[in-house]
C-alpha positions in Angstrom: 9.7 -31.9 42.7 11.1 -29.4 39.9 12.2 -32.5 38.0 9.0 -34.2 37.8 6.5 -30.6 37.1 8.8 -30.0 34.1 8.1 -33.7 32.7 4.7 -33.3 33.1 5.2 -29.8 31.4 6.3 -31.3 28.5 4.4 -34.9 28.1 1.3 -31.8 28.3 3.3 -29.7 25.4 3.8 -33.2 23.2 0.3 -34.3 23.8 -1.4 -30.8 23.0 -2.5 -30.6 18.9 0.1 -28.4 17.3 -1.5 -25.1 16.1 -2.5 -24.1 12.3 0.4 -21.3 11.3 -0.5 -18.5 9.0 2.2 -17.6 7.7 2.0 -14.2 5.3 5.2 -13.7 3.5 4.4 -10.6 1.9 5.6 -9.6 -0.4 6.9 -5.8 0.2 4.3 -3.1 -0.6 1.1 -4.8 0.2 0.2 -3.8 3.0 2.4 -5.6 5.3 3.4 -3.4 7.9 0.2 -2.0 8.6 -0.7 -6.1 8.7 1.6 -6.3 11.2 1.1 -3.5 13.4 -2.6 -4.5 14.2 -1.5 -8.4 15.1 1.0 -6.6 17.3 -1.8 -3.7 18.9 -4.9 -6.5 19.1 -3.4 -9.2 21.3 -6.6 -9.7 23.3 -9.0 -9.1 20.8 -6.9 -12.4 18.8 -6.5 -14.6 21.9 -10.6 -14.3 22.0 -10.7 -16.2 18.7 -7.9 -18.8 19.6 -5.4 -16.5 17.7 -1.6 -15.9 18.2 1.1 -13.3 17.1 4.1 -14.0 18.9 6.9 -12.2 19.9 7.4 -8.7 18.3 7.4 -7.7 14.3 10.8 -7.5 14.5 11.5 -10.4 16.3 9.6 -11.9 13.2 11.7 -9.9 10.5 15.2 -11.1 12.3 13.6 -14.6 11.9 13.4 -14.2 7.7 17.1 -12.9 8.1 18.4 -15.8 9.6 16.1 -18.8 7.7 17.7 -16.6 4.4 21.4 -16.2 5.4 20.8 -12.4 4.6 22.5 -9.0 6.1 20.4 -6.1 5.7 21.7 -2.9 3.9 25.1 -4.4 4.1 24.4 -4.2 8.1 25.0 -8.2 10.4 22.4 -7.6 13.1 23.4 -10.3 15.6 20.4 -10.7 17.2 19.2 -12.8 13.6 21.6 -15.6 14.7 19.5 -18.1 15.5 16.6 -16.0 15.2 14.3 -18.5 13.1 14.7 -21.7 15.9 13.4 -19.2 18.0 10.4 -17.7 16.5 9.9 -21.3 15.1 9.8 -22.8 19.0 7.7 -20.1 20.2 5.2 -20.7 17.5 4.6 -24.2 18.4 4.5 -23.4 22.1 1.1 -21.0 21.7 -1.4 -22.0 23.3 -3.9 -21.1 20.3 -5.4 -23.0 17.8 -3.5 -20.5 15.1 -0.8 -18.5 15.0 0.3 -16.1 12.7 4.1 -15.1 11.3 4.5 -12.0 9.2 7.6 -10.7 7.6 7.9 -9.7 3.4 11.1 -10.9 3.6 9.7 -14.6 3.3 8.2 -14.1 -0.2 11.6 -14.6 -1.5 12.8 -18.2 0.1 14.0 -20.8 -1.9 12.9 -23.8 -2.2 15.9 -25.0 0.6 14.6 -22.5 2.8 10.8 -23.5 2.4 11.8 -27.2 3.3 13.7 -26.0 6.5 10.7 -23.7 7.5 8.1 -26.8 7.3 10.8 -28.8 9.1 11.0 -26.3 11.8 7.1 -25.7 12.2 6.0 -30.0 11.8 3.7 -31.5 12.7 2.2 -28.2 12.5 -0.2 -26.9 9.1 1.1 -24.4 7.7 -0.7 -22.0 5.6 0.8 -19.1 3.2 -0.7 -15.7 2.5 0.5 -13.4 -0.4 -0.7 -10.0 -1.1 -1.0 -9.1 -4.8 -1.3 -5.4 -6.2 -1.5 -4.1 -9.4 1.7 -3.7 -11.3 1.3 0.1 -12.2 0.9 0.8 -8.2 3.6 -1.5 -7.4 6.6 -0.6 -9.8 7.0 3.3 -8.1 6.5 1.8 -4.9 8.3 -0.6 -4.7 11.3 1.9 -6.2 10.6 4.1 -3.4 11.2 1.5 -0.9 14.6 0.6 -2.0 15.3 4.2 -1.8 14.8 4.1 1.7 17.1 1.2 2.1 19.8 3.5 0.5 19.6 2.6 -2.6 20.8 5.0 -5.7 19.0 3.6 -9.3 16.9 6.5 -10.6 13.4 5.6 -11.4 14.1 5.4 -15.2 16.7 3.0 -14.6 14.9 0.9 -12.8 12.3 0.6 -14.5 14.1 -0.2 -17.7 15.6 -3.2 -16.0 12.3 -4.3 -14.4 10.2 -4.7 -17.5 13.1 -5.9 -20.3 12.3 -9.4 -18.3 13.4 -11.6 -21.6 10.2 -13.7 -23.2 9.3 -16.7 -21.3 11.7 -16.5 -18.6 11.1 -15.3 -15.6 13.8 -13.7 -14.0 14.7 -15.1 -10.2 16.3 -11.6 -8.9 15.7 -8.5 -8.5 12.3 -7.3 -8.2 10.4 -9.8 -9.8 12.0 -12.3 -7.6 9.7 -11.6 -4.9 7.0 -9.4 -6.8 5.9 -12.4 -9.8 3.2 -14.3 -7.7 3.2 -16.9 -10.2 6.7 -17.7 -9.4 6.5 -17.0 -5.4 3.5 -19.6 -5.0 5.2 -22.2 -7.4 8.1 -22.3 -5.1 5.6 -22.5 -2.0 3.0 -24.9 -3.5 5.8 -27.4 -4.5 5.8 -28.2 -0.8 2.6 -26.8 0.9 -1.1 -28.1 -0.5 -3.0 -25.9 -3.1 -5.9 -25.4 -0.8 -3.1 -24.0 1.9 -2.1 -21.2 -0.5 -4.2 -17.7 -0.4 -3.4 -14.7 -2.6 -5.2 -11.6 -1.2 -5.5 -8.9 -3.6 -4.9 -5.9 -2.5 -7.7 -3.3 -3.4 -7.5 -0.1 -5.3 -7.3 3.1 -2.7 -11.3 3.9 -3.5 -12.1 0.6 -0.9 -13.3 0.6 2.3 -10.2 1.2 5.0 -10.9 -2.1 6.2 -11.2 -4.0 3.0 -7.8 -5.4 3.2 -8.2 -6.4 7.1 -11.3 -8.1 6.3 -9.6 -10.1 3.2 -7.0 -11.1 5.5 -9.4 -12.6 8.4 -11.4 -14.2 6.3 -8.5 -16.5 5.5 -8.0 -17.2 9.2 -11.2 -17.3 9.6 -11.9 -14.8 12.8 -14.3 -12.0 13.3 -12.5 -9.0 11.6 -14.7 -7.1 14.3 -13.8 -5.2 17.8 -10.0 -4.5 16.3 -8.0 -1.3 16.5 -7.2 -0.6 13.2 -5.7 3.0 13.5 -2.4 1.7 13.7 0.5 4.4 14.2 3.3 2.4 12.0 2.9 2.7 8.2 5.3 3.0 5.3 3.6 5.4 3.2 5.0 6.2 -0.2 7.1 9.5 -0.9 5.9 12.1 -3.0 8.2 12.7 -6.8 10.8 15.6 -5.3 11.3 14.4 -1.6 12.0 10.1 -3.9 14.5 12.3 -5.6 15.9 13.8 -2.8 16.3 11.0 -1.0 17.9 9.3 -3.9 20.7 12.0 -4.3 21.3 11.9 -0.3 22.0 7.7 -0.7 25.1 8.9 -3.5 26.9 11.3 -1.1 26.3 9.8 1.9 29.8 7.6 2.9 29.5 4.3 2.6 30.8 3.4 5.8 27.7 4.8 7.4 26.9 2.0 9.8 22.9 0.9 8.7 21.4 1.3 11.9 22.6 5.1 12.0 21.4 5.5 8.5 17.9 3.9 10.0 17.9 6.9 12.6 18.7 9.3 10.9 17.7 9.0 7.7 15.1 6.4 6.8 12.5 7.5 9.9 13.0 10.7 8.8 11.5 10.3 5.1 8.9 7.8 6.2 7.8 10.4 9.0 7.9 12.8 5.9 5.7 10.6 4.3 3.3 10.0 6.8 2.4 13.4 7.3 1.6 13.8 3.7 3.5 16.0 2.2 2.8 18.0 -0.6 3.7 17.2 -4.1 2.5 14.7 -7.1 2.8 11.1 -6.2 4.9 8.9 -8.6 3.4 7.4 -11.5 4.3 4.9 -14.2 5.6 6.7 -17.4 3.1 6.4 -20.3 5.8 4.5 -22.7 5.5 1.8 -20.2 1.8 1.6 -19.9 1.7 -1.7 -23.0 4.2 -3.7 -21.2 2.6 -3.2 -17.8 -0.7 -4.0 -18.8 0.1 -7.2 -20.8 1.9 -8.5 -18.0 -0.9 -7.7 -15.1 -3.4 -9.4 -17.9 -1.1 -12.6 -18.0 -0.9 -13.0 -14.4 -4.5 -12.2 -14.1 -5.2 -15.0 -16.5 -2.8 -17.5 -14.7 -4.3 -17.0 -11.4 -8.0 -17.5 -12.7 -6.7 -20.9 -13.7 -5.0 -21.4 -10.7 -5.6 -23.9 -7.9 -4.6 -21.5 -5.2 -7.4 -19.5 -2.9 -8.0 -16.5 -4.3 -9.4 -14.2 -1.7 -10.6 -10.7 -2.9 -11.1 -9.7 -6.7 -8.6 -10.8 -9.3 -9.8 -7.2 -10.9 -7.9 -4.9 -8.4 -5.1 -6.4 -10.0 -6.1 -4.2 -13.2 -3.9 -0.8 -13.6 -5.8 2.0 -13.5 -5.7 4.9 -16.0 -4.4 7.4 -13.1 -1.7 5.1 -12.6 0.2 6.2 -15.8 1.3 9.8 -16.1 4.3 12.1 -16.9 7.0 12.8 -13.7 7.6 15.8 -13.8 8.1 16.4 -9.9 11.7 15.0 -9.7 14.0 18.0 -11.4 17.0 19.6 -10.1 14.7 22.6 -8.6 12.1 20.8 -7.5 14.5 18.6 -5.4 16.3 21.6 -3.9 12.9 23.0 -2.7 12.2 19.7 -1.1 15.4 19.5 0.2 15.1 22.8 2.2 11.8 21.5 3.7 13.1 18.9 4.9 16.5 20.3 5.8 13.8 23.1 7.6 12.1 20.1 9.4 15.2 18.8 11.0 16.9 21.9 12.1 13.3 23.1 14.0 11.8 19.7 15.1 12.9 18.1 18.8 16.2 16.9 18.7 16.6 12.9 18.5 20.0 11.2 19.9 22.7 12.9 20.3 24.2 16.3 19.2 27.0 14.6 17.2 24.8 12.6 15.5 22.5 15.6 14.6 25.3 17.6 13.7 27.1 14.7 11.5 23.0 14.1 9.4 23.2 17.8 8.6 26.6 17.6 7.3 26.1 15.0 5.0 23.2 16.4 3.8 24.7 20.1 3.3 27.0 17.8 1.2 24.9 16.0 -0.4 22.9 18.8 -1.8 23.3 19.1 -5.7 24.4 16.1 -6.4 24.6 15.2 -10.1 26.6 11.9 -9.7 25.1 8.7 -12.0 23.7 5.5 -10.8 26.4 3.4 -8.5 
């Protein structure tokens, strides 16, 4: 008899009209995680409108890993083996009439990688979201997440390399690689319909709370209503001195320092820093970059108006604002040591996570760490 009820099983699984997949590829800094974290909290609130979020947002995040061949901070997690089939065999098996994947780390697939992701989800339609924010926002934010994946380029560095993009090329690494939008949705929209492609703009910090969950339901087309929306996982960006800090920790920490540890110990530590708010001036864009920036937000701006992708929001929160250009004057030598002794305070008198060793080894590095003048690796 077990024969024959899995037969029927799956004649019912053929038969059954695949579902429409959403699937929001970012990119990072746009809202994303706290995207994701209210799919993950709302599951009944989405099955009531025929919607899906499977598995968990890591699950979803191993699955960009795998369909892009990629480590992560130089760290194999072997649960990515694979991890695309999965999430892709999942998707189709929801019972919903759409389902949503979410993970930044699609934004920057090739067009190899597109091709095997349609593959994977056929017959199913697949739709892609991209967020878009303003460049002058972006840039510092954007730095400040790369920080916390242990990278070492101070701010002026980076942003030298950014914006010296050569004229009419667009550069396929690196930051624009999956911060151009022009570029992401060309790849995307060589192989997905026009109509199937939705930049959301992400609005400027005076909007409503909701503005951005709203933006993203009307794309699905659901009732943004009846949803928690006070998530508890963000990824808030760091204030100047505790960026700097956190830069000058990546140089003198070894680099044998397994990722997951450096996760633990470090990483939730500055976004819990974060979270809370802490005091100090938030990173700005230096004025000597404010031309460059606003030429280039104006020629995407332009591009996008002409478009033949759904535009879903207002193509003007993509416009810098004026109190997004400003001196930084927060990341000095004394400014960092005071930070540093906040946080160094915060760890010594907060509840102990894992073990002693571990505790004992995060202070070390970071007594040694302290004062570091050492360049950009």
């Amino acid at each position: 008899m077990r024969p024959i009820r899995a037969a029927r099983t799956y004649d019912e699984r053929v038969l059954r009209r695949p579902p429409t997949v959403y699937l929001h590829i970012g990119p990072p800094k746009t809202g994303t995680t706290y995207l994701q974290e209210v799919l993950w909290r709302n599951p009944r609130r989405l099955a009531e409108q025929q919607v899906a979020f499977p598995r968990r947002p890591i699950d979803h995040f191993r699955a960009a890993l795998d369909l892009r061949g990629m480590d992560f901070g130089g760290y194999q997690d072997p649960h990515t083996d694979g991890a695309w089939e999965r999430l892709a065999v999942a998707v189709l098996a929801c019972r919903k009439d759409k389902v949503v994947v979410s993970h930044e780390v699609f934004a920057g697939a090739t067009s190899e990688q597109i091709t095997r992701v349609l593959d994977s989800l056929s017959p199913a339609d697949v739709h892609v979201l991209y967020g878009a924010r303003d460049l002058a926002r972006q840039l510092p934010a954007v730095w400040q997440e790369r920080l916390k994946n242990r990278r070492t380029a101070a701010y002026k560095k980076f942003l030298d390399t950014t914006l010296r993009r050569p004229r009419g090329r667009r550069q396929g690494r690196g930051f624009w690689a999956a911060q151009d939008p022009l570029r992401v949705l060309g790849r995307w929209a060589e192989q997905v319909p026009a109509d199937r492609v939705h930049l959301i703009t992400i609005p400027h910090r005076f909007a409503a709370d909701d503005t951005l969950w709203r933006r993203f339901c009307s794309v699905l087309d659901i009732d943004p209503e009846g949803f928690d929306l006070d998530v508890v996982r963000s990824n808030t960006s760091l204030p100047q001195a505790e960026a700097e800090v956190l830069r000058r920790l990546n140089q003198a920490l070894p680099e044998d320092l397994p990722w997951p540890e450096y996760e633990r110990l470090v990483k939730q530590r500055f976004n819990t820093l974060a979270d809370r708010g802490a005091d100090g001036e938030r990173l700005r864009v230096p004025p000597r970059y404010r031309a460059k920036v606003r030429a280039l937000s104006r020629r995407n701006q332009a591009a996008l108006a002409a478009s033949p992708y759904d535009i879903v929001g207002d193509l003007g929160d993509l416009t810098p604002l004026d109190e997004a250009f400003g001196r930084v004057r927060g990341m000095s030598a004394a400014k960092a040591a005071d930070a540093a002794v906040t946080l160094l305070a915060t760890v010594l008198t907060e509840a102990p996570t894992g073990s002693a060793g571990r505790r004992r080894r995060v202070l070390d590095l970071w007594h040694r760490g302290h004062g570091s003048t050492r360049g950009d690796r």
